[in-house]
Every structure is written in structure tokens, then in C-alpha cells.
N, C-alpha and C positions, 0 to 999 in steps of 0.2 A: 549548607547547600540550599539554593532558592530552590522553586519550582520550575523556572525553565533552565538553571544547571541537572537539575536533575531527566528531564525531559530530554535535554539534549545526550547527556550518558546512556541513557536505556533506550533512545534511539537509537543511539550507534550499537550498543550491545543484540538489539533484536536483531539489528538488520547482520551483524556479524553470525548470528544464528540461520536467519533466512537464508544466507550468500553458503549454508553450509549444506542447505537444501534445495538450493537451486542450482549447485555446483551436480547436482544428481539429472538434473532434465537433460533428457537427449532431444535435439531435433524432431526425431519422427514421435515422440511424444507431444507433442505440439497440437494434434490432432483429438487426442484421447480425451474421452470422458466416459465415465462411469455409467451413465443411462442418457436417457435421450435432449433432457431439458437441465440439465447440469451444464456448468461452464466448462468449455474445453481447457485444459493444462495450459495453450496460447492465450485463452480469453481471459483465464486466471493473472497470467502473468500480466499481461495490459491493465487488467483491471487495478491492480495493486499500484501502478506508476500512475494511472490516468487518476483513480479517487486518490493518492496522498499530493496529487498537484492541485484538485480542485478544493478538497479540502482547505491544505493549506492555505489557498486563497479566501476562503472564506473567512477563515482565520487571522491573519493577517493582514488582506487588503476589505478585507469585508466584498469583497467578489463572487457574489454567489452566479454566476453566469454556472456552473458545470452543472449545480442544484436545480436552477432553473430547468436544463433541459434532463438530468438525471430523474428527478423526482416524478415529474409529470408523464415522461416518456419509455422509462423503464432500462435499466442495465445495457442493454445490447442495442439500444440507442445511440448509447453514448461510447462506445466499443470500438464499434468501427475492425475489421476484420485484423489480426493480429500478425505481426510481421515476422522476420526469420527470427530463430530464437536469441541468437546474438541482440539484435538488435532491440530485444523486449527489452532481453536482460542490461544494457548500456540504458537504456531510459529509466530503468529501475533505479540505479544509480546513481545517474542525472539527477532526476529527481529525489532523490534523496539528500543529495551534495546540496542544492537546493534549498531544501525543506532547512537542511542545517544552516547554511546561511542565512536566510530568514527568519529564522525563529531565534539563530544569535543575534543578530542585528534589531528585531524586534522590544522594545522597551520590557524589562521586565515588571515595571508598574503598570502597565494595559492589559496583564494576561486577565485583568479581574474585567474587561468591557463586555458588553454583550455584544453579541453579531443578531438583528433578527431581523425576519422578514416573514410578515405577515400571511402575504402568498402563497410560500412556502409552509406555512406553521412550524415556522425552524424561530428556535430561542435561545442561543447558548451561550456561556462565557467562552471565553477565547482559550483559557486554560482545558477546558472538556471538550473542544474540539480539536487540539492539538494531542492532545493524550487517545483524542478516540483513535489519532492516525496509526500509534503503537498499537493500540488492541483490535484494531483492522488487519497488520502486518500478523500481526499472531495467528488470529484466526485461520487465515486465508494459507500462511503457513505451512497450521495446520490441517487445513485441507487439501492442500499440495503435496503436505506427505503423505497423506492415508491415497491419496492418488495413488505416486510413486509406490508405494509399499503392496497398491495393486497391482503393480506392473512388475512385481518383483526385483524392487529395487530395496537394496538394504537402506535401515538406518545410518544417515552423517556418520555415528557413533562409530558403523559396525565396519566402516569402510578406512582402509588402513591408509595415510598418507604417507610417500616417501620423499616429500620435501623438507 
């Protein structure tokens, strides 16, 4: 197994972990956040579609346009107010469906190029930017559930399915 067969399996395996924690968000959670300068549970969810599309463009198309106004402008710049929750969560997707098209279709002898851009002070191979998109999804994740688990929501684990 190369590195982008590999990349592309543990993509699909987080996001089958994330889709077990996001099957937990209600609607009126959309609003919630922990303290006052924390991202809202909505803002969360945007954020994880909105940074693995800009990402991957940088990645890929070497498109640093999201970087540009991300880096200099700060998170809730580039945010933009978050919509009903259905519709986070089908962009989620989207872009995920996405991400895996493209990074299949992507040469697996280029993941060794660099992406950089001076302006930025961004310097990376295409391979540790496409892996950072997995340990983004994790994180964020996990801080979607210590959300949820303040709101008294049980663990995926703990929640019984009768399908």
C-alpha cells in the first residue's frame, strides 16, 4: 500500500467515526458553545467542510486563495455565519466525496512536491498537507464531542442502534 492508498482508507475510516458523532448533533445545538470566544457546535461544523476544501486546494491545485484570506484575517473571517444543520452536515460530505476524488485522481508521484508561498510562510509537501486534513477531522472531532458530552449527550459507543 502506497501513501495516498493509504491516506485515502483512513480518510474514509475517520470520517465513518466523525458521521458517528455527528449523527448526535441536534439542531438547537447549533448555537452552543462552551464560553464566550470558543466556536459555536455550527461554527465547528463549517469549519471542518470549509478548511478540508481549502486545504485540499492547496494541496492539489496549489490554490492558496482560502490561506490567503484565512491566515491574515483570522477563522471567523473566513466562516461566514453557519447554516441549518442539515445543511453543514451535506457539505461535510460534499466535500469529503470531493477530497476523495481528488486526491484519487491526483498523481501518486507528486505527493513528494512542495506547495509554498512566501507571503504566507507556508512550506509543505503535498503529502503533510493532505494527512494534516485527517488530523484536522480528529481533532475538531474531538472537540465536538467533549461539546456534546456537555450537553449530555452519550458517547456513539453508548447509544444503541436498531438498524
Amino acid at each position: 500500500m502506497d501513501l495516498k492508498e493509504f491516506f485515502l482508507k483512513q480518510k474514509q475510516a475517520i470520517r465513518a467515526r466523525t458521521r458517528q458523532v455527528t449523527e448526535l448533533v441536534r439542531p438547537e445545538h447549533m448555537g452552543w458553545q462552551p464560553e464566550k470566544d470558543a466556536l459555536r457546535i455550527g461554527e465547528m461544523l463549517r469549519h471542518l467542510w470549509m478548511s478540508e476544501e481549502g486545504v485540499r486546494r492547496v494541496a492539489i491545485e496549489a490554490d492558496f486563495a482560502y490561506y490567503q484570506r484565512r491566515i491574515p484575517q483570522g477563522l471567523r473571517a473566513v466562516l461566514g455565519a453557519p447554516e441549518a444543520l442539515a445543511t453543514e452536515l451535506a457539505s461535510l460530505e460534499r466535500v469529503h466525496r470531493e477530497t476523495l476524488d481528488a486526491v484519487a485522481a491526483f498523481p501518486a508521484e507528486r505527493w513528494m512536491e512542495e506547495r509554498a508561498s512566501e507571503k504566507l510562510r507556508f512550506r509543505r509537501k503535498v503529502w503533510a498537507i493532505l494527512l494534516g486534513i485527517n488530523e484536522h477531522e480528529i481533532h475538531h472531532r474531538a472537540q465536538l464531542m467533549t461539546y456534546l458530552r456537555m450537553l449530555g449527550s452519550p458517547a456513539p459507543e453508548a447509544v444503541r442502534r436498531t438498524d
